[in-house]
N, C-alpha and C positions, 0 to 999 in steps of 0.2 A: 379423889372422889370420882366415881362414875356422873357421866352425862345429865341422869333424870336426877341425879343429887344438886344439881345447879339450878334445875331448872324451876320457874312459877311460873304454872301451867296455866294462861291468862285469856278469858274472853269478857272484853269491857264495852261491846261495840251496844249502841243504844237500842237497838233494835233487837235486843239477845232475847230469847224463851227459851220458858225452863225446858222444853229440848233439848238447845246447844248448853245449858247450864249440864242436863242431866247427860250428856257425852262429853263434856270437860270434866266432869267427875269421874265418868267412868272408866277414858283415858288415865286420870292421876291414878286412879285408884291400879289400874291395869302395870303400867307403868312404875309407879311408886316415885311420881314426882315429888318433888319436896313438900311443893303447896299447891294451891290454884288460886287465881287473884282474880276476884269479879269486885262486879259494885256491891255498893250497900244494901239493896234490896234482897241479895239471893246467900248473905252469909248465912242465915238461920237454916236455910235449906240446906245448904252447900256441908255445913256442921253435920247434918243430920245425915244426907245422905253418904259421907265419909265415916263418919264413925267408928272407931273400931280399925282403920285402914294406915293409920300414919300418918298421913298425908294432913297439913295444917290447910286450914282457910284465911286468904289476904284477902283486905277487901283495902280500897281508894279513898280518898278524905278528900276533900276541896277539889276535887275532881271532875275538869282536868285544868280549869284555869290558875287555880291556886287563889283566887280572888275576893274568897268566902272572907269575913272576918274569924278572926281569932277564936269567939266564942261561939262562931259556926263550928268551925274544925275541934273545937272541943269537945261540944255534944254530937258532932256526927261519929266522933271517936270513942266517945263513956256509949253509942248507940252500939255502936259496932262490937266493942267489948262485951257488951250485955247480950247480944246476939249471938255471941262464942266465936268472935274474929280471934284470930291468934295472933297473926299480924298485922302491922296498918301500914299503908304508903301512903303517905301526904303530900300533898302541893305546896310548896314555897309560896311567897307572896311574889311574884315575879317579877313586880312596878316595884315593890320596894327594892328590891336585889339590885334593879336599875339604876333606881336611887343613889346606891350605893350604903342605904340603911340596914347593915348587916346586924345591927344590933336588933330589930324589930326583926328579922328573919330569926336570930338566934333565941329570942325570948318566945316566940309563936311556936318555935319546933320543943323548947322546952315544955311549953304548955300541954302539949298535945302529947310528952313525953310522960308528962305526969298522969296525964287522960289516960293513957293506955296503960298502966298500972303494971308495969312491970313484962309487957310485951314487947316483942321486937317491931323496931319502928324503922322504917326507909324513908327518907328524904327526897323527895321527886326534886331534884331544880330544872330543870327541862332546857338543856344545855345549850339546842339549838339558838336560842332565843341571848347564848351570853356571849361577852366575850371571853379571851381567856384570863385574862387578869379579873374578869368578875367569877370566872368558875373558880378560881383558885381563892379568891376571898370568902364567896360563899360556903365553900368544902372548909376553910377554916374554922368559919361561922359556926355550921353543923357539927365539929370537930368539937366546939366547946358545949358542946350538948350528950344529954341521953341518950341519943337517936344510936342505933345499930350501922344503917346502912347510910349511907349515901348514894342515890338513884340519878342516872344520865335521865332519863324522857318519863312521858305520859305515852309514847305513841301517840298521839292526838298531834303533836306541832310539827313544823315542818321538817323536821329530818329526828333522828334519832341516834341511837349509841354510837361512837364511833371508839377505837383502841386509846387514840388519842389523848380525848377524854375522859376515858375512863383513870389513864395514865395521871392525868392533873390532879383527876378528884382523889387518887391514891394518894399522893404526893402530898398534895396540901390537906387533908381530911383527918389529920392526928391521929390515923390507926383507925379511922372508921373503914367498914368492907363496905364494897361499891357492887352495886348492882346495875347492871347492864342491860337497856329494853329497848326495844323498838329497833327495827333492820335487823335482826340474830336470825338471818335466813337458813345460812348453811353452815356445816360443821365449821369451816377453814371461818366463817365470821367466829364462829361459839370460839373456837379456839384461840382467834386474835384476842378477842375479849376476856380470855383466862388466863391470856401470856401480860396483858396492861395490868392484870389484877383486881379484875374482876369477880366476888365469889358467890354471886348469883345471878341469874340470866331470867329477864321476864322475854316471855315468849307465846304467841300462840303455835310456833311452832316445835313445839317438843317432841310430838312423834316422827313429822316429818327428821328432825334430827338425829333420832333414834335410827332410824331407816336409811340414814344417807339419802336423804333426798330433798332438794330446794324448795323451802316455804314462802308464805307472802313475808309482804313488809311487817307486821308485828309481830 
């Protein structure tokens, strides 16, 4: 696959107008990035303003703590659906993961597996935050689910992708693909992260990538 075939073209920062919405669209659209991944608010535009282009709209669920209940991330996902998301990335329950209650993780992503109704779904667990013996039970978790992806970060916590883990979540994930966010600054990062097995990259920086040239941290 080409570069912009990995890529979800992502601006989630809280302060976003449809501005930076309508030059993230116009970028994917330019580009022919796989997707773009905003919040909940800007899917219906986001649909609209793509259309016709390829390019899918991701939007965030439990976003970014992961700390919503179950039947939050449910109707924020049948909202998202009904707005014309294509795909959805959800939050884990990150205190449960803790816990070590991987059964309440794997029944909440099932839920929201069914919400999304036959769309592709990514699993946020927000890595920084585990150890490795929990990423690898969790990626198991996930594994016994609907879910498409398995996701390293939100961006939002204190560090983000690393090859490493991307590596674990392959490993233990029963065949789930791992998508790779947060620090995918420069190529030789994108590349680490496709050599772990990684086969999608959330990024705000996809054109700086394009370019060869160094983006910020998301």
């Amino acid at each position: 696959m080409k570069i912009n075939d990995y890529i979800d073209h992502t601006y989630l920062k809280a302060f976003g107008t449809k501005k930076e919405i309508d030059q993230l669209c116009e970028e994917a659209r330019q580009h022919q990035f796989k997707s773009v991944c905003v919040n909940p608010t800007y899917v219906e535009y986001c649909k609209s303003l793509l259309a016709g282009s390829g390019v899918l709209v991701c939007t965030v669920i439990g976003f970014p703590l992961g700390a919503n209940t179950t039947a939050v991330k449910v109707f924020e996902t049948l909202n998202a659906i009904h707005n014309g998301a294509d795909e959805i990335d959800m939050v884990i329950n990150i205190g449960k993961t803790k816990e070590g209650d991987f059964e309440f993780v794997r029944e909440e992503v099932e839920a929201v597996a069914k919400a999304a109704k036959g769309h592709t779904l990514k699993v946020i667990i927000e890595t920084c935050y585990l150890t490795e013996e929990e990423i690898k039970m969790v990626s198991a978790a996930i594994g016994k689910t609907q879910a498409r992806f398995i996701k390293t970060s939100t961006g939002f916590g204190t560090a983000g992708a690393t090859p490493e883990y991307v590596r674990l979540m392959k490993e233990n994930g029963a065949g789930k693909e791992v998508k790779a966010a947060g620090g995918v600054k420069t190529i030789a990062d994108f590349e680490k992260m496709v050599a772990a097995g990684a086969t999608r990259i959330g990024t705000s920086n996809g054109v700086k990538l394009l370019e060869g040239k160094e983006g910020s941290n998301y």
